[in-house]
C-alpha positions in Angstrom: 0.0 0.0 0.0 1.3 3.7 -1.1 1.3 6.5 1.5 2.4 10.2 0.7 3.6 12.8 2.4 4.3 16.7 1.2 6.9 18.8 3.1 7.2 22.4 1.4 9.4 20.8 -1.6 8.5 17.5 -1.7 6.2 14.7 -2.1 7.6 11.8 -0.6 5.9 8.3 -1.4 6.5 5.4 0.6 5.2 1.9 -0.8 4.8 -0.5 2.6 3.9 -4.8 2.6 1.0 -4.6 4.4 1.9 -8.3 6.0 4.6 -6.8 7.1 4.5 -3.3 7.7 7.3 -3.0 10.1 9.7 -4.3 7.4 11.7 -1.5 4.9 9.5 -0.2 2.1 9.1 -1.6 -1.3 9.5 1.3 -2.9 9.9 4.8 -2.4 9.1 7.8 -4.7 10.3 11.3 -4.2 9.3 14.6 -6.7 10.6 18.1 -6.4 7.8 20.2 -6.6 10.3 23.4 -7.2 11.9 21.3 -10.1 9.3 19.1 -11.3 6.1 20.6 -10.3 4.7 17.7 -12.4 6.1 14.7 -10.8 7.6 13.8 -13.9 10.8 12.6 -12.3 10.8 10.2 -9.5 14.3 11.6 -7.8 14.6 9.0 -4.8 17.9 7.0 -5.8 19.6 10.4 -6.5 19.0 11.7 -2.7 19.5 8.7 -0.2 20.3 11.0 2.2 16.8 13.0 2.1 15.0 9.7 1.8 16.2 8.8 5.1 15.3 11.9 6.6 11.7 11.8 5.2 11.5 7.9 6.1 12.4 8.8 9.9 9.8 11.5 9.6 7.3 9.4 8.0 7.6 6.8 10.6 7.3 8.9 13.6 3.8 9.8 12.3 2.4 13.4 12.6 3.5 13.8 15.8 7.3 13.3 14.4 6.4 16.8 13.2 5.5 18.5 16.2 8.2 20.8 18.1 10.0 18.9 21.0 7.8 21.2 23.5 5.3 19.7 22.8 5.8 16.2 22.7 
């Protein structure tokens, strides 16, 4: 199953097992919105390190988001 997320610049798709969610995604898609407004180009192999920062955010859920105050 697909899940997106949007941060100012990007769209960041994460595609899960749904047996097994707690194992590493399938597949992971990732468009520049500044550069591709179309999502044209998936860009994920070309920024590993961005796609482990949006994973850790993705997994910590929408509270992953919130400031450390108020957490």
């Amino acid at each position: 199953m697909g899940y997106a997320m949007r941060t100012d610049r990007y769209r960041f798709v994460v595609w899960k097992d749904t047996a097994n969610p707690d194992a590493p995604p399938l597949f992971v898609e990732l468009y520049d919105h500044e550069t591709d407004p179309t999502e044209t180009v998936n860009i994920a192999e070309e920024e590993p390190g961005l796609i482990a920062e949006l994973l850790s955010q993705f997994d910590a859920g929408w509270r992953g988001v919130l400031p450390a105050s108020a957490n």
